[in-house]
C-alpha positions as CSV (number, residue, x, y, z in Angstrom):
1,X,235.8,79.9,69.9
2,X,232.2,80.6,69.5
3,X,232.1,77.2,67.3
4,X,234.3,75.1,69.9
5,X,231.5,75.8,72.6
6,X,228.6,75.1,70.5
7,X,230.4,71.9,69.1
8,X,230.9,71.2,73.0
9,X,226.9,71.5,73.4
10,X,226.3,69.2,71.1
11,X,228.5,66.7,72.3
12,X,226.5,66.7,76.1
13,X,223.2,66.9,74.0
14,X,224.2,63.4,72.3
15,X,225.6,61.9,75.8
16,X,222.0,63.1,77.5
17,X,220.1,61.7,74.4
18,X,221.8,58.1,74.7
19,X,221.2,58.2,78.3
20,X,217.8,58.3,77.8
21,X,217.4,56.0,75.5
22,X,219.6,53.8,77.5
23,X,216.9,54.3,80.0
24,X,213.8,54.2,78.2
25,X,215.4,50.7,77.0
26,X,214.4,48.9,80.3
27,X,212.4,46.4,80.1
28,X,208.4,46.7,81.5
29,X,207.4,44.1,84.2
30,X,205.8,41.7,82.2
31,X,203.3,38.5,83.7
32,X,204.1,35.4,81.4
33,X,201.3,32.3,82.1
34,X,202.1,28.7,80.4
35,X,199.1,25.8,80.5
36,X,195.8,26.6,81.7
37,X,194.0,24.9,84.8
38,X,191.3,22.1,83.8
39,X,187.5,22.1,85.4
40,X,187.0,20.0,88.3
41,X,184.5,19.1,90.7
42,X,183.6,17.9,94.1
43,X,181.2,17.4,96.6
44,X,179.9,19.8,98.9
45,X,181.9,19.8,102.2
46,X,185.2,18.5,100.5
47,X,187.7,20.5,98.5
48,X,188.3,19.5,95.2
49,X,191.6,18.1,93.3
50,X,193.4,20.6,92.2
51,X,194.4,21.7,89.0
52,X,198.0,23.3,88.1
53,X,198.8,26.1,85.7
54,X,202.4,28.0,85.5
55,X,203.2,31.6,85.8
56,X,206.7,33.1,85.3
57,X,207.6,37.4,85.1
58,X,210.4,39.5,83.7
59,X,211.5,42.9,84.8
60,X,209.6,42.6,87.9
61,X,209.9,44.7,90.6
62,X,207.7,43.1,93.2
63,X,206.2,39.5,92.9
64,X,202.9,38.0,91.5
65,X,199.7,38.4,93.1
66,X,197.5,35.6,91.9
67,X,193.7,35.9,92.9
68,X,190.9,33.1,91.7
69,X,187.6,33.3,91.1
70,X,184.8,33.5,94.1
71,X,184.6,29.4,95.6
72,X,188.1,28.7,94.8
73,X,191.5,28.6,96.3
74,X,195.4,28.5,95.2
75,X,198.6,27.5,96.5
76,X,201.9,27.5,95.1
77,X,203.1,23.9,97.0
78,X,199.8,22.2,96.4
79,X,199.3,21.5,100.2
80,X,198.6,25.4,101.7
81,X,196.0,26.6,100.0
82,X,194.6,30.3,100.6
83,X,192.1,32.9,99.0
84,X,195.0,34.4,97.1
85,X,198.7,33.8,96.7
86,X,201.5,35.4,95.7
87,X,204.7,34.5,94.4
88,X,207.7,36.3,95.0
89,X,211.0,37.8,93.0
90,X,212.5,40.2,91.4
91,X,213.3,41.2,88.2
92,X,212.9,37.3,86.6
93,X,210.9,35.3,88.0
94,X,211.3,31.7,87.5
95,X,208.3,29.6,85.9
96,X,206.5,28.6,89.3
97,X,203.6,26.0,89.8
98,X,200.3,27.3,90.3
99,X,197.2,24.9,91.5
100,X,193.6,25.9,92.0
101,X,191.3,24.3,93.7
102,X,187.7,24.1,94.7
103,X,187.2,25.2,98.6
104,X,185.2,22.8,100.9
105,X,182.9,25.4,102.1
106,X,181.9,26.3,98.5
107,X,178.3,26.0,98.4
108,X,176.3,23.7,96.1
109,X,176.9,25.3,92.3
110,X,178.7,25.8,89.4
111,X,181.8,28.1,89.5
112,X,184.2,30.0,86.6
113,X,185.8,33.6,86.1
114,X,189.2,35.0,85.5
115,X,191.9,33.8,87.7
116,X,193.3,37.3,87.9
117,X,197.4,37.8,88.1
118,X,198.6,41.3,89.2
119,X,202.2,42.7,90.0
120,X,203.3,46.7,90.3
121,X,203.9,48.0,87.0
122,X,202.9,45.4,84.7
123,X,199.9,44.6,83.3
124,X,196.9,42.3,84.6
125,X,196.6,38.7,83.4
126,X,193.2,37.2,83.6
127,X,193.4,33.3,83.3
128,X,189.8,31.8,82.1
129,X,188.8,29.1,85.0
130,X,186.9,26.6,83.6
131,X,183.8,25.9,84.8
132,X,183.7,23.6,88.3
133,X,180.5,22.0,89.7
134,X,180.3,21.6,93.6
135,X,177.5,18.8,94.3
136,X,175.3,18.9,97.1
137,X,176.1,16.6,100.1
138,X,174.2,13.3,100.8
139,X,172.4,14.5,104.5
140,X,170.8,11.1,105.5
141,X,168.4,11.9,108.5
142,X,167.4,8.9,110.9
143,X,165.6,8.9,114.2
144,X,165.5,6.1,116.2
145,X,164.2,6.4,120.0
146,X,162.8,4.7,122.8
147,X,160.7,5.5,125.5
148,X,159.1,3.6,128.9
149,X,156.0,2.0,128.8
150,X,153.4,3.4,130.1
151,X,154.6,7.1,128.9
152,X,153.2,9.4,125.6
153,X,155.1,10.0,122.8
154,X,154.2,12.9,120.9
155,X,155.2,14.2,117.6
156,X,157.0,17.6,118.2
157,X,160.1,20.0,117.1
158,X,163.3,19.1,118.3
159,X,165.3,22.2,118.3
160,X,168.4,23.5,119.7
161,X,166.9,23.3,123.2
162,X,165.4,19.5,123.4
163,X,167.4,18.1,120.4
164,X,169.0,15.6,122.3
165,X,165.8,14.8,123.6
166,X,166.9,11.7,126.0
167,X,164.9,9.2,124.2
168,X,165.7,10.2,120.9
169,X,169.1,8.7,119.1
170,X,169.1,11.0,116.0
171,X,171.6,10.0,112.7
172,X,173.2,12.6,110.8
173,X,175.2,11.3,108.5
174,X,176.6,14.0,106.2
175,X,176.3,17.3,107.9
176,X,179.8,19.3,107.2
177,X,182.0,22.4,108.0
178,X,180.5,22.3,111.9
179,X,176.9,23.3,110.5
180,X,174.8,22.3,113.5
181,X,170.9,21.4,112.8
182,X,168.1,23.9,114.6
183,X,164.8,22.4,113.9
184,X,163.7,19.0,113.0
185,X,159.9,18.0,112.9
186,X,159.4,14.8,114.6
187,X,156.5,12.1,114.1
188,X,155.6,9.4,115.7
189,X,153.3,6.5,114.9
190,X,153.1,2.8,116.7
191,X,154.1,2.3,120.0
192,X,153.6,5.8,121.4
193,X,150.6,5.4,123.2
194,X,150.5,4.6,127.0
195,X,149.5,1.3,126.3
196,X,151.4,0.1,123.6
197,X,153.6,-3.1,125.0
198,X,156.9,-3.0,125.2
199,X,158.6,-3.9,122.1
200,X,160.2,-2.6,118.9
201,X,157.8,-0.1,116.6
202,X,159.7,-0.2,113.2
203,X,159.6,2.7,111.0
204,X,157.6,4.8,113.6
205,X,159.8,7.6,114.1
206,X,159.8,9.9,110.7
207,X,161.6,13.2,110.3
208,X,160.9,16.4,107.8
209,X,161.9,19.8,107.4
210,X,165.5,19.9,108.8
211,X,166.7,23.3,109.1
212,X,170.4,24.4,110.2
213,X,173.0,27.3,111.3
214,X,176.6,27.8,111.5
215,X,176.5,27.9,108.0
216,X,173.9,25.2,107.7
217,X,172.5,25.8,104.2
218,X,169.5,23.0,103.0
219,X,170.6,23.7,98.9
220,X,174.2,22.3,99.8
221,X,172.3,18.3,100.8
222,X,170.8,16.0,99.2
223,X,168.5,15.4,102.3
224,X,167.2,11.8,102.7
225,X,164.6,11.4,105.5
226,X,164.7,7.4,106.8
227,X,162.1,6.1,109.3
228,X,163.9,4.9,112.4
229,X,162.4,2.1,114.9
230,X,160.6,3.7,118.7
231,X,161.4,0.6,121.2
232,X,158.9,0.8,124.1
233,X,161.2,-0.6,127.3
234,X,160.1,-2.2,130.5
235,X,158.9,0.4,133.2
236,X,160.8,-0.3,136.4
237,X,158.0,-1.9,139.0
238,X,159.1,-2.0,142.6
239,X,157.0,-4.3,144.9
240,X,157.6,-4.2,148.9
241,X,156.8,-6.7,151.3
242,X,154.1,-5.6,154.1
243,X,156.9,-5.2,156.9
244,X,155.7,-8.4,159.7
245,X,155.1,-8.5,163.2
246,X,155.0,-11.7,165.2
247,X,154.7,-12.6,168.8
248,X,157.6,-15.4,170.3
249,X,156.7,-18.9,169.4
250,X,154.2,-18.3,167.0
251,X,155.1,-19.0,163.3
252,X,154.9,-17.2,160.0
253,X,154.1,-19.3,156.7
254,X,154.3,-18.2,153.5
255,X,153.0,-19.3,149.8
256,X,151.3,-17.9,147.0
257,X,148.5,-15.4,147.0
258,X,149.5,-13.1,149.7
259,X,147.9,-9.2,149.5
260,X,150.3,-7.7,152.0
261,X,152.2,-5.5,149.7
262,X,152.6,-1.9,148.0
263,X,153.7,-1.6,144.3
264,X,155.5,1.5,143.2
265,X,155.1,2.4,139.1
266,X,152.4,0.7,138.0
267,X,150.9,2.4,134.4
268,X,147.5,3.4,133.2
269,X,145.8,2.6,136.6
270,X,146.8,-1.4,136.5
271,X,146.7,-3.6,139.4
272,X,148.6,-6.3,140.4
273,X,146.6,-8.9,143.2
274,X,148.4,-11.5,145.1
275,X,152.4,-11.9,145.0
276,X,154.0,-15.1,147.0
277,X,155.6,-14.7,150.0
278,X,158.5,-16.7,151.4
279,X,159.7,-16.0,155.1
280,X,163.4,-16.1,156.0
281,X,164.9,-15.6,159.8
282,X,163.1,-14.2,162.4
283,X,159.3,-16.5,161.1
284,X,160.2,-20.2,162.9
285,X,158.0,-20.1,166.6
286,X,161.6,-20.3,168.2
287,X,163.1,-16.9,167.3
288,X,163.6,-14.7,169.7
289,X,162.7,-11.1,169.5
290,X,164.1,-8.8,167.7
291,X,164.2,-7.6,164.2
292,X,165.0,-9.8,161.0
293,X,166.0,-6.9,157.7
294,X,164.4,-8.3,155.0
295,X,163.1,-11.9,155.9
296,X,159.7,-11.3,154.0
297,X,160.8,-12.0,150.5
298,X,157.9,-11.2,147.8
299,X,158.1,-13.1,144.2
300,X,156.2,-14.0,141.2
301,X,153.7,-11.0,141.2
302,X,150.5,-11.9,139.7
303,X,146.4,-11.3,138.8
304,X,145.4,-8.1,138.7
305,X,145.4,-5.8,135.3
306,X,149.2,-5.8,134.9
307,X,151.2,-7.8,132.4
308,X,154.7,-8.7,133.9
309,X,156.7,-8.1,130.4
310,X,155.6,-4.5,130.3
311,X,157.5,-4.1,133.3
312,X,161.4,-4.7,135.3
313,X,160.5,-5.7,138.6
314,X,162.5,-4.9,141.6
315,X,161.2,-7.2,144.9
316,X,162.0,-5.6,148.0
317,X,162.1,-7.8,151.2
318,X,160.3,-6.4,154.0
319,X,161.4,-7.0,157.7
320,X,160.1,-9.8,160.2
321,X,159.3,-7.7,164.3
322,X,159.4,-10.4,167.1
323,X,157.7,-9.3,170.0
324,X,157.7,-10.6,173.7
325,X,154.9,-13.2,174.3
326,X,152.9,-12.5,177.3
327,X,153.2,-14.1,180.3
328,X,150.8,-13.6,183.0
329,X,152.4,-15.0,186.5
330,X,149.9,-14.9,189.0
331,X,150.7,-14.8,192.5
332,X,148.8,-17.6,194.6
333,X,146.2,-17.2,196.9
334,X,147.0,-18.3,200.6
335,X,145.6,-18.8,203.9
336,X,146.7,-19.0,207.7
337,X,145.3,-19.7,211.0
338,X,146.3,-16.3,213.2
339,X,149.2,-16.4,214.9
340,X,151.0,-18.9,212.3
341,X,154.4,-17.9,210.2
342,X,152.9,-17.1,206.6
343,X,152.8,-19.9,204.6
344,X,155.2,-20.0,201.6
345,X,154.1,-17.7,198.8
346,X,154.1,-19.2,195.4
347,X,153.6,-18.4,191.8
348,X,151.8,-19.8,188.7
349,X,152.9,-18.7,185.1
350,X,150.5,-18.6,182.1
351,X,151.8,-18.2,178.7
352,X,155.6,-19.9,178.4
353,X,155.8,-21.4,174.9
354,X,158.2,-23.3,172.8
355,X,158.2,-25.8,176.2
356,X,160.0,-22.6,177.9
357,X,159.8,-22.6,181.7
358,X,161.2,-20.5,184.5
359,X,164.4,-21.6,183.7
360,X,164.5,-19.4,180.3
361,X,163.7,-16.5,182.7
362,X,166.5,-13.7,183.0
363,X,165.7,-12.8,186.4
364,X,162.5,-14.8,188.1
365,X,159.4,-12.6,189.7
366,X,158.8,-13.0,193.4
367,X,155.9,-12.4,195.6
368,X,155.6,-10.7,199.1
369,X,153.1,-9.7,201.5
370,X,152.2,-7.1,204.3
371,X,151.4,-9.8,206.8
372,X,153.3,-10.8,209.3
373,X,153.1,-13.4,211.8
374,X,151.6,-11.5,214.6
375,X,149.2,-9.8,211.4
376,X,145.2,-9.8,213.0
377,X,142.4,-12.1,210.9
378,X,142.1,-10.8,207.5
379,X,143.3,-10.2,203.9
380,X,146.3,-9.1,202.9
381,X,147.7,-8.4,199.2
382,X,150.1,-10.8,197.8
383,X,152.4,-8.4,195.4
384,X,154.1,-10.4,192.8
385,X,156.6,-8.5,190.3
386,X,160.2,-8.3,189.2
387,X,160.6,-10.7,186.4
388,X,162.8,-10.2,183.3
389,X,163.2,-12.0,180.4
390,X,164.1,-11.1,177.0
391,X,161.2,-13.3,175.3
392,X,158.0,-12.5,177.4
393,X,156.5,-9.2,178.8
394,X,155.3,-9.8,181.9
395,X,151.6,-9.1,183.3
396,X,151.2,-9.7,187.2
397,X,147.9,-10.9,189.1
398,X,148.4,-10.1,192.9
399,X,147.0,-12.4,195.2
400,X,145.4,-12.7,198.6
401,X,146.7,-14.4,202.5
402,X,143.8,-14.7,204.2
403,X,144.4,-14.6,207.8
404,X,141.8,-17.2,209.9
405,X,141.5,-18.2,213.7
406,X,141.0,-21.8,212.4
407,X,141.2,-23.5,209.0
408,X,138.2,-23.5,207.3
409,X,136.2,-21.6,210.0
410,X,134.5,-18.5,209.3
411,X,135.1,-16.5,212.7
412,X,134.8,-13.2,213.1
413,X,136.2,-11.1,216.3
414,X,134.4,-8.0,216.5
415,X,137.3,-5.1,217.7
416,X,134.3,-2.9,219.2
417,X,131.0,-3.0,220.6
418,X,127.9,-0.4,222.0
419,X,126.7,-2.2,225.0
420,X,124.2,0.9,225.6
421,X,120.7,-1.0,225.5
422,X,119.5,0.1,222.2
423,X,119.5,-3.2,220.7
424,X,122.2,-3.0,218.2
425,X,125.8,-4.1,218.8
426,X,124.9,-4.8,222.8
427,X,127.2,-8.1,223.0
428,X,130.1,-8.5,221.6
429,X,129.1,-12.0,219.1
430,X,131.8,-14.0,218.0
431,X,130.7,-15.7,214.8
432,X,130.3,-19.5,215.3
433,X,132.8,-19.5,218.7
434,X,130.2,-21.9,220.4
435,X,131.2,-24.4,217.7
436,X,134.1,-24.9,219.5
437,X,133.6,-27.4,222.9
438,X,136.6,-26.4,224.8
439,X,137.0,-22.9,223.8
440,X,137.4,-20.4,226.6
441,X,136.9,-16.6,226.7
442,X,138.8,-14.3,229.4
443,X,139.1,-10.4,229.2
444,X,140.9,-7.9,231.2
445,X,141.1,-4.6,231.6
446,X,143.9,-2.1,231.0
447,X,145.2,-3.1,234.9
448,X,145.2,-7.1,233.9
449,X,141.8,-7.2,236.4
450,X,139.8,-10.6,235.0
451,X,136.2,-8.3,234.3
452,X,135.0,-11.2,232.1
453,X,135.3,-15.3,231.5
454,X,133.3,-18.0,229.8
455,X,133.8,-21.7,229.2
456,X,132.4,-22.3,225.8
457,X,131.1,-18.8,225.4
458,X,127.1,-20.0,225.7
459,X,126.3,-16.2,226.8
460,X,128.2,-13.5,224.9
461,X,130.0,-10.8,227.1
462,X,127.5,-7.7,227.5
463,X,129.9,-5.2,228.6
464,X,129.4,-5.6,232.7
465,X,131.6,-7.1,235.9
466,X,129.9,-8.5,238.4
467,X,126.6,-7.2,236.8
468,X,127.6,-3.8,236.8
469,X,128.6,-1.9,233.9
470,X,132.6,-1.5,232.8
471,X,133.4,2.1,232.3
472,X,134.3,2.8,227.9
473,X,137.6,1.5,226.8
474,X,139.9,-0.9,225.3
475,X,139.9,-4.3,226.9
476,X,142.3,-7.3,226.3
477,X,140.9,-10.8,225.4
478,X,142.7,-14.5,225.0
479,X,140.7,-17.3,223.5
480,X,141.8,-20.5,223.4
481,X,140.6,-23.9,222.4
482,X,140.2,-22.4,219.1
483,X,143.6,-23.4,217.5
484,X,146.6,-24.3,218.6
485,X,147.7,-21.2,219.9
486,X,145.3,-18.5,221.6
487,X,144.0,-15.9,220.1
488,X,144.3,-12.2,221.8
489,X,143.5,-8.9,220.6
490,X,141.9,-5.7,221.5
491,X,138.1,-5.1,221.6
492,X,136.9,-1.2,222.4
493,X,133.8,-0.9,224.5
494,X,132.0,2.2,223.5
495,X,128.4,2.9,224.9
């Protein structure tokens, strides 16, 4: 019995033993490479073409991480290429393609190491990578600008801030991954000056000492710095016609040589003297007031210290006034004998032109007076006014009616007299009355009593009736054989 149980021990010792090495008879994951990659090359900026070697596994229990050298990249369908890579399976892994490449942002050098093949449990493969140059880039650098005559150019640092200075076209031809340029020294020879005519300065713009960032690195280019042409442009000139003003009916001629203008952008103190002038609407003697938008049209500046091809020149018209002429209408003197309807009042005009008359008047000026009929000897204002016309501005001249006893006789009726025997003012004279042969003289008092008549009026009326004094007062006269009609009036007796 004893034996049957130790013969049964043995039996589960040998069953345990061939387990075990049933186990231990598994295979280890193992990495298997076939081919190795070649070297290859590029330029900095672009990836390289890629290179291919093959990687297969057997008992593995996770897939195959394959990891190049720094600068490179792999990918296991030769398009999608990534830092690393990993191919997948279990247990055996088919022989899969491999390619390596160079990356595109790999700087400037030369590059090799162990492409480096790692899976759980099995054992690291290192893959010798050949060595692979990246070249630097061509960066060629040319700066061509312009500027406006009459303004500086000076050499400078175009940086991120005034890089795309307005008058600067700058070439880079090369620059890659996004890399942006910071800095860039900027010279300038011919045609920065003030002075320098317009034209085209070649080889005046040079460039040096380019520096970069978002990666920007100066040992990945071969930097070539070209001269590029400064072109000095026109500087924009404006020139304005004097704005005109003209009366109605005179004319305005133009020509050559004319001062009346202002210039707007002239350079380095210049000068221009005389442009010509040409008049459109609004300058012929027969148009009529009013304003004419640009009718004085300059041209063909000239003289002066200014050369016309360093400059675009805008001409702007100026404008043509027409003002009212001035007529002066003058209202006619006149005359009357006393007692006579006032003669007809008439007007004379100074200043019509263009053969105008009172027919081109709007509305015609009259004249009127303050005496009547029945108005006593003297002078009276003739008032002239009213006129309107869209040519002219008017400017009036009154005139005079003369009220006389007789035409062309000066005679005077005194209204008052002081017959008080002091010898001044004791008659009451009536200027050049005894020129008259038939002329009578009769005065009444305020009752219509007769205290005074005269045939010829030899002795002038001294204030008395019937030799005796007549008391102070206001007495009524008529004298007749002066002109057709008599004359009568009031004369005050005052002693």
């Amino acid at each position: 019995m004893k034996f049957l149980n130790r013969h049964i021990r043995c039996i589960k010792l040998n069953l345990f033993l061939t387990f075990a090495t049933a186990i231990n008879a598994v295979a280890v994951p193992i990495i298997t490479i076939t081919g190795s990659p070649s070297s290859v090359s590029t330029t900095y900026g672009t990836p390289s073409s890629s290179t291919s070697f093959m990687v297969s596994g057997t008992g593995m229990v996770a897939g195959i991480l394959v990891t190049p050298p720094p600068g490179f990249e792999v990918s296991i369908d030769g398009v999608n290429f990534a830092g690393t890579v990993t191919v997948n399976g279990i247990g055996t892994i088919a022989p899969t393609t491999v390619y390596i490449r160079l990356k595109q942002t790999t700087a400037a050098s030369t590059y090799s190491g162990p492409i480096v093949l790692s899976s759980p449990g099995a054992s690291d493969v290192n893959l010798p990578m050949p060595a692979s140059t990246v070249s630097q880039a061509q960066l060629i650098i040319v700066v061509s600008g312009s500027k406006i005559y009459g303004d500086t150019f000076s050499d400078f640092v175009a940086t991120t801030s005034n890089f795309n200075f307005s008058s600067l076209n700058t070439g880079l031809n090369g620059l890659k991954n996004g890399e942006t340029v910071s800095s860039l020294n900027i010279s300038i020879t011919g045609g920065s000056a003030a002075t320098d005519p317009v034209g085209v300065y070649k080889n005046s713009i040079s460039t040096a000492n380019i520096t970069g960032a978002n990666g920007f690195l100066l040992a990945n280019y071969n930097v070539t710095y070209q001269n590029g042409p400064l072109t000095v442009t026109p500087a924009p000139l404006t020139i304005t016609a004097d704005n005109v003003s003209k009366t109605f009916g005179s004319v305005l001629t133009g020509g050559a040589g004319s001062t009346a203008f202002t210039t707007t952008g002239l350079k380095n103190s210049e000068t221009v003297s005389t442009v010509t002038i040409t008049y459109g609407a609004g300058a012929a003697a027969v148009a009529n007031t009013g304003t004419y938008n640009t009718s004085v049209i300059p041209t063909a500046a000239t003289g002066g210290t200014f050369n016309p091809v360093n400059y675009t020149i805008n001409y702007q018209a100026g404008n043509i006034t027409v003002t009212p002429a001035p007529l002066t209408v003058t209202a006619d003197n006149k005359s009357k004998i006393y007692g006579d309807i006032n003669p007809p009042l008439t007007i004379t005009y100074t200043g019509f032109v263009n053969s105008d008359g009172i027919a081109q008047l709007t509305m015609q000026p009259t004249a009127i007076t303050t005496a009547t009929q029945a108005s006593h000897v003297g002078q009276y204002p003739i008032i002239v006014s009213g006129g309107i016309a869209s040519n002219y501005t008017f400017g009036y001249v009154n005139g005079i009616l003369t009220v006389n006893l007789v035409p062309s006789a000066n005679i005077y009726i005194p209204n008052t007299f002081t017959p008080n025997g002091d010898g001044i003012n004791d008659t009451w004279d009536i200027n050049n009355l005894n020129t008259y042969s038939k002329v009578t003289v009769e005065i009444l008092n305020r009752y219509g009593t007769r205290v005074y008549f005269s045939n010829n009026y030899a002795v002038p009326w001294d204030g008395r009736y019937n030799g005796a004094k007549v008391p102070e007062g206001t007495y009524y006269y008529i004298i007749t054989g002066v002109s057709n009609k008599p004359l009568t009036g009031y004369v005050a007796v005052i002693r």
